[in-house]
Structure formats: structure tokens, C-alpha cells
DRENNUPA-447221 format. One record per residue (C-alpha): residue in three letters; x, y, z. Coordinates in nm, 2 decimals, always signed. Layout:
N
+---------+--------+--------+--------+
: residuo :     px :     py :     pz :
+---------+--------+--------+--------+
:     ALA :      X :      Y :      Z :
...
+---------+--------+--------+--------+
//
This chain:
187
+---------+--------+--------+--------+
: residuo :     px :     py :     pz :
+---------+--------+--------+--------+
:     UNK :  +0.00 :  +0.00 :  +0.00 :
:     UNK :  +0.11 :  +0.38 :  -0.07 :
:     UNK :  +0.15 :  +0.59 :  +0.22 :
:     UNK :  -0.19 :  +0.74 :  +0.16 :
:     UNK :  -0.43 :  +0.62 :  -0.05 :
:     UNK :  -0.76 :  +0.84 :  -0.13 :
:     UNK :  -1.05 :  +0.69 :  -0.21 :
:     UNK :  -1.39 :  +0.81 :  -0.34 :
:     UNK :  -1.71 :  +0.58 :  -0.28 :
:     UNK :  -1.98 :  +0.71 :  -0.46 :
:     UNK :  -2.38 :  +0.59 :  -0.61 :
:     UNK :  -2.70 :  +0.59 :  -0.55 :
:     UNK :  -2.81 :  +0.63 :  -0.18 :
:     UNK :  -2.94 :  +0.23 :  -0.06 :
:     UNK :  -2.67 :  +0.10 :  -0.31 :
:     UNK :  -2.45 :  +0.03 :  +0.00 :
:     UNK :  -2.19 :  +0.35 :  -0.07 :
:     UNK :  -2.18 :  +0.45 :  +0.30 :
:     UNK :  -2.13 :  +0.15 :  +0.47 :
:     UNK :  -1.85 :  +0.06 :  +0.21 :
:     UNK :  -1.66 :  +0.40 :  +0.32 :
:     UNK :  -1.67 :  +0.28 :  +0.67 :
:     UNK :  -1.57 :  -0.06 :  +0.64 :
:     UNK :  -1.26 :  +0.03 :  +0.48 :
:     UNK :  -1.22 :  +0.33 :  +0.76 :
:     UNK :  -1.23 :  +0.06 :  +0.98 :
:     UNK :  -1.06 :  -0.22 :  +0.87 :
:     UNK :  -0.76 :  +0.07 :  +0.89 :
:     UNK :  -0.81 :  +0.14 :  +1.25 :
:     UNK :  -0.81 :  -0.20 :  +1.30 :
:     UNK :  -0.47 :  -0.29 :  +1.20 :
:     UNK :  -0.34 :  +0.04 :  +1.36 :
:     UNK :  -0.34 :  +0.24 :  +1.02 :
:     UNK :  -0.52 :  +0.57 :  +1.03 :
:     UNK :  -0.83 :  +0.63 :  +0.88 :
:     UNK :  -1.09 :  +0.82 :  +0.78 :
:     UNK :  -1.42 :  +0.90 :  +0.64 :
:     UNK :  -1.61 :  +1.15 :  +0.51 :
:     UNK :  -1.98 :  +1.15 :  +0.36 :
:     UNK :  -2.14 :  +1.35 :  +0.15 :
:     UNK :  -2.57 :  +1.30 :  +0.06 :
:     UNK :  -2.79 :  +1.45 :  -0.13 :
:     UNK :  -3.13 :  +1.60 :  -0.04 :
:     UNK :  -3.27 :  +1.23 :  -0.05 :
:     UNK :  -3.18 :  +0.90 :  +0.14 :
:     UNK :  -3.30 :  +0.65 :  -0.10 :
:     UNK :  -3.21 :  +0.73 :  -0.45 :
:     UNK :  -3.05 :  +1.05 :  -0.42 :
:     UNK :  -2.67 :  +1.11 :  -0.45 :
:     UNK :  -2.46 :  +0.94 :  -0.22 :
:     UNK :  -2.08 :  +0.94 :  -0.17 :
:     UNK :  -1.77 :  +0.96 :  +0.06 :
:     UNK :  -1.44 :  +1.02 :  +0.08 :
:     UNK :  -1.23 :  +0.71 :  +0.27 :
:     UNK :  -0.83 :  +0.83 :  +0.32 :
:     UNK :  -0.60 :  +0.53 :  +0.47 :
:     UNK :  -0.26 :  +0.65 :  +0.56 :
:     UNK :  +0.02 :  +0.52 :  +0.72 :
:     UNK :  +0.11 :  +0.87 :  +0.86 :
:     UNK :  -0.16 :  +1.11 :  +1.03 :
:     UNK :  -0.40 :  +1.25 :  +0.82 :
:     UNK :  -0.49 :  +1.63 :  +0.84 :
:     UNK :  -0.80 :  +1.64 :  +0.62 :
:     UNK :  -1.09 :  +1.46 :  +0.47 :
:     UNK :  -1.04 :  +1.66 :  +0.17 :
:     UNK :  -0.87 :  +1.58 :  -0.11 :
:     UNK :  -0.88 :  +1.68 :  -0.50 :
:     UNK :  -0.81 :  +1.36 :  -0.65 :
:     UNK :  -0.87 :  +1.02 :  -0.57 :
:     UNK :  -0.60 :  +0.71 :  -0.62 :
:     UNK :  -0.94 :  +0.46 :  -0.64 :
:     UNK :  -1.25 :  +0.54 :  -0.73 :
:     UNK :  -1.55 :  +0.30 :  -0.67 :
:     UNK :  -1.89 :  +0.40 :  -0.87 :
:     UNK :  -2.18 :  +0.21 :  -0.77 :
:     UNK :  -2.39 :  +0.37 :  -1.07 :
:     UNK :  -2.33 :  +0.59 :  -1.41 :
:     UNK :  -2.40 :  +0.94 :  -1.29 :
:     UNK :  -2.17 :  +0.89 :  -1.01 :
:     UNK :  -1.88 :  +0.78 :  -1.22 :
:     UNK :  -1.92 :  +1.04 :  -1.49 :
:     UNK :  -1.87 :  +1.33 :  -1.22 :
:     UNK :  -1.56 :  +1.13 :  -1.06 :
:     UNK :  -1.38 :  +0.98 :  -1.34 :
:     UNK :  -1.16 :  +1.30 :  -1.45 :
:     UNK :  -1.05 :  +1.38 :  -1.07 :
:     UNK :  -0.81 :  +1.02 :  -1.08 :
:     UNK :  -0.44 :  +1.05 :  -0.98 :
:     UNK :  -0.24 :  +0.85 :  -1.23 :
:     UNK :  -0.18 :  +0.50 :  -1.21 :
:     UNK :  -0.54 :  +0.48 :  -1.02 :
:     UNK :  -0.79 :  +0.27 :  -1.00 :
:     UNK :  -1.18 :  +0.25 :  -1.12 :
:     UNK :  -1.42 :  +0.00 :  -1.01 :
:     UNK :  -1.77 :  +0.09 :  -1.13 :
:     UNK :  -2.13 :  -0.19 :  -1.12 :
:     UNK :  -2.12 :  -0.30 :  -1.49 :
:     UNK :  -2.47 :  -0.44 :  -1.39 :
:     UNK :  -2.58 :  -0.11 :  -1.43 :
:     UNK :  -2.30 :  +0.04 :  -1.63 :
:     UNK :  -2.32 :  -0.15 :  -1.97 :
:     UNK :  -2.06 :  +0.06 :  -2.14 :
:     UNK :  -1.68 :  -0.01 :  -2.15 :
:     UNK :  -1.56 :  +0.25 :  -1.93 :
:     UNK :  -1.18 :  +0.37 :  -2.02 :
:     UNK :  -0.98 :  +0.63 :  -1.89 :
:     UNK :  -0.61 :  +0.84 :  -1.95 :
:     UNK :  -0.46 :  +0.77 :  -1.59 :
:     UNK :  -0.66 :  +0.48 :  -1.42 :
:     UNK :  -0.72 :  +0.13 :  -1.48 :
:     UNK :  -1.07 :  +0.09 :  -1.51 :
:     UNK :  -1.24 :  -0.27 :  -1.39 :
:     UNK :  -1.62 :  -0.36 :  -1.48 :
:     UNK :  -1.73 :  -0.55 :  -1.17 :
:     UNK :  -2.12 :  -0.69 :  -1.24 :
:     UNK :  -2.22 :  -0.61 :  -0.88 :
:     UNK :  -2.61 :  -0.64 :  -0.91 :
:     UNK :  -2.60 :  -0.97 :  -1.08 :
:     UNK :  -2.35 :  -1.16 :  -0.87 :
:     UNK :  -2.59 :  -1.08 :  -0.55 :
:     UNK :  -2.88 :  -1.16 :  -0.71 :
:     UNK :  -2.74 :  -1.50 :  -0.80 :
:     UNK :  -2.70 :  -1.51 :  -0.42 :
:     UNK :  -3.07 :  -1.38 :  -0.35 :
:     UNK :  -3.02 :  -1.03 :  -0.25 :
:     UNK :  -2.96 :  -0.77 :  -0.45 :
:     UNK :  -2.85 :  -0.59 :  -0.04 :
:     UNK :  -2.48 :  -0.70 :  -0.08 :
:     UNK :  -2.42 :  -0.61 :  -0.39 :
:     UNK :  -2.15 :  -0.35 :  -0.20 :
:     UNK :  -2.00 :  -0.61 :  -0.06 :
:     UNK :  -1.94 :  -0.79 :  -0.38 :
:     UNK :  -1.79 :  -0.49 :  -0.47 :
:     UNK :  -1.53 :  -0.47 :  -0.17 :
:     UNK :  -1.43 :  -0.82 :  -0.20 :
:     UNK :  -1.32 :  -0.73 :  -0.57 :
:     UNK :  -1.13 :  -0.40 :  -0.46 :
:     UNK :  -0.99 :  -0.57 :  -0.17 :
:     UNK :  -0.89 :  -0.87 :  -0.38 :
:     UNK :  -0.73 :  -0.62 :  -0.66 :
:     UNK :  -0.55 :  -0.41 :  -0.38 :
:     UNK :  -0.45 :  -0.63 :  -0.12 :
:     UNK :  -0.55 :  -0.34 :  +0.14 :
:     UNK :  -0.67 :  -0.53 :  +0.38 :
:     UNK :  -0.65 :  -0.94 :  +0.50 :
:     UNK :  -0.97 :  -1.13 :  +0.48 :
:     UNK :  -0.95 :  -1.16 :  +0.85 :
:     UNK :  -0.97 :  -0.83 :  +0.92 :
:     UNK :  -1.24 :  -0.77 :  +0.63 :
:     UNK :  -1.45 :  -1.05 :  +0.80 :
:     UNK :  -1.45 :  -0.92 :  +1.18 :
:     UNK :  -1.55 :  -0.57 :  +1.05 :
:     UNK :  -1.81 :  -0.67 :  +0.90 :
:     UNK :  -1.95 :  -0.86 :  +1.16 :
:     UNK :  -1.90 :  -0.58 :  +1.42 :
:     UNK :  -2.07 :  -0.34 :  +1.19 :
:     UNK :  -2.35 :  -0.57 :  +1.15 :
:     UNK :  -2.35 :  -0.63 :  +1.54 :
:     UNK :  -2.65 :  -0.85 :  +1.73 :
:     UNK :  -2.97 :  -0.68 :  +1.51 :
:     UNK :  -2.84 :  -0.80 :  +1.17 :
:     UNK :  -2.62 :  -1.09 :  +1.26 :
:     UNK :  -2.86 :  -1.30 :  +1.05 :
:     UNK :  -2.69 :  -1.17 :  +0.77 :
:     UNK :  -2.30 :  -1.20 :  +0.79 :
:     UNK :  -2.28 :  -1.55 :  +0.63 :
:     UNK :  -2.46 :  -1.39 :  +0.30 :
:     UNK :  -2.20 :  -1.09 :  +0.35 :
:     UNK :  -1.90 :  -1.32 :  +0.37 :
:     UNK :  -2.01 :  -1.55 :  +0.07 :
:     UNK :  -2.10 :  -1.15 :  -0.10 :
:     UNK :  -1.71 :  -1.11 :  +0.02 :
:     UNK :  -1.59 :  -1.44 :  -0.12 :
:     UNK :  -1.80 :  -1.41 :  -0.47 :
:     UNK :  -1.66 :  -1.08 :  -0.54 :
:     UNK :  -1.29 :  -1.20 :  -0.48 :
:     UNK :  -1.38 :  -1.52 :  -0.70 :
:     UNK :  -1.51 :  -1.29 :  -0.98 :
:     UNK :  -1.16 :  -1.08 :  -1.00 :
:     UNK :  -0.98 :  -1.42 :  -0.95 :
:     UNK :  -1.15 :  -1.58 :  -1.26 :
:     UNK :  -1.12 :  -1.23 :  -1.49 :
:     UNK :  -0.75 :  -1.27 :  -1.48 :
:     UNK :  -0.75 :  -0.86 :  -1.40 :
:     UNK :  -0.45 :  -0.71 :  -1.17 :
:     UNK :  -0.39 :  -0.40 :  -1.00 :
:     UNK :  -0.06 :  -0.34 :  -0.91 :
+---------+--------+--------+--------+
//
């Protein structure tokens, strides 16, 4: 991992944005990096705009602002059209091509089709369709061990949703499996 890696996190709101910033936040703390993150919503909960900015540092971070992102997750197409152009080089895009049917490209990041919607729904809910997604980015950047993935999810779940963490790790696995299988690196 760089020093400092900036990440934006953005889609719909429901599509799962916010609680992908936050997992990555804290799988940071967790293995003493520093993190942090930052939301931004639109006048709407569900359906409106949705993102936030995640930074993981290995030195102290003094603010949740940045101008351009090394990675760049988009959950939907409006989100990634107002992101794609604020990329460091050498970065990384990520974007649902469940709901992105075009091939995305861009000048100074690799960009990675990832069909989100269609891998959960193959599992029977279309709910961890984020967490398909961070099982590809984590598998593509080797950020964080599966260990540590694994326990933050299931504190972030906690006692009310525990029903649901075996569907999150198989969500975890699948997307991992998917980026295995494609053959795609990210180095």
C-alpha cells in the first residue's frame, strides 16, 4: 500500500456507498493504520446522490479533503461520470457493470467492470451487492487481510443484523472469485 491512499465511494443512496466507506475506515483502525471517512448525501436518502471520501494513511491525516482520488468506486453511471476525471495516475476505477453497460476507459486509471447487481442476485439479494464490490477492490488491492475484512463486518453488523453476515462473507468471497476468474491485476 502507498503511504496514503484516497478513495472516493460514490452511487445511489441504498446501493450500500456509505457503509463501504466505513468498512474500509475501519478495517484501517483495526490494523493500527489511520483512517478516515467522510460523507457527502444529497437531499434524498434513497435514491438520491450518495458518496464519501475514505483516506488510509500510514502517517496522520490532516484532512478529509482531497482533490483527486488514487481509487475510485462507482456504484452507478452518474456517479462515475462526475468522478472519473479527478483520478491520480496509475489509479484505479471499479464501477457496477450491472448497471454500467458501457466499457468505461480512462487516461490515468485502470478501469475494472465488476457486475455487482447480478453476482448478489445470484445469491438472492440484490442488499450485498457492495459487498461484492469490496471483495473485488480488496482482492485487486490487497488493502486489507480477509481476517480483518470478516471481523468488521461482523462488528458493523452487530447483534440486530447478525442474521446476515454468512450472506455478507459468501458476497465477500464471490466478489474476490469474480476478479480471481477475470484474470485482472492492479498493481
Amino acid at each position: 500500500m502507498h503511504d496514503t491512499v484516497n478513495i472516493k465511494v460514490a452511487g445511489f443512496g441504498g446501493q450500500g456507498v456509505m457503509m463501504f466507506g466505513q468498512l474500509l475506515a475501519y478495517c484501517a483502525t483495526y490494523e493500527e493504520l489511520f483512517g478516515l471517512w467522510f460523507p457527502s448525501y444529497g437531499p434524498e436518502t434513497r435514491g438520491g446522490t450518495a458518496n464519501c471520501s475514505v483516506i488510509i494513511s500510514k502517517k496522520t491525516i490532516n484532512s478529509p479533503v482531497f482533490q483527486k482520488a488514487t481509487h475510485l468506486i462507482a456504484f452507478n453511471l452518474p456517479s462515475l461520470d462526475k468522478f472519473k476525471d479527478r483520478m491520480k495516475d496509475n489509479g484505479l476505477i471499479l464501477y457496477n457493470s450491472s448497471l454500467i453497460k458501457e466499457q468505461i476507459t480512462s487516461e490515468n486509471a485502470i478501469c475494472i467492470g465488476i457486475p455487482i447487481n447480478d453476482i448478489a442476485t445470484d445469491l438472492g439479494t440484490t442488499q450485498v451487492a457492495n459487498v461484492v464490490m469490496m471483495g473485488a477492490y480488496l482482492e485487486l488491492t490487497n488493502m486489507f487481510s480477509e481476517p480483518t475484512i470478516e471481523k468488521i463486518i461482523a462488528k458493523f453488523l452487530g447483534t440486530k443484523k447478525a442474521h446476515m453476515l454468512d450472506i455478507n462473507i459468501e458476497a465477500l468471497q464471490k466478489g474476490r472469485e469474480y476478479i480471481l476468474e477475470s484474470g485482472v491485476t492492479y498493481a
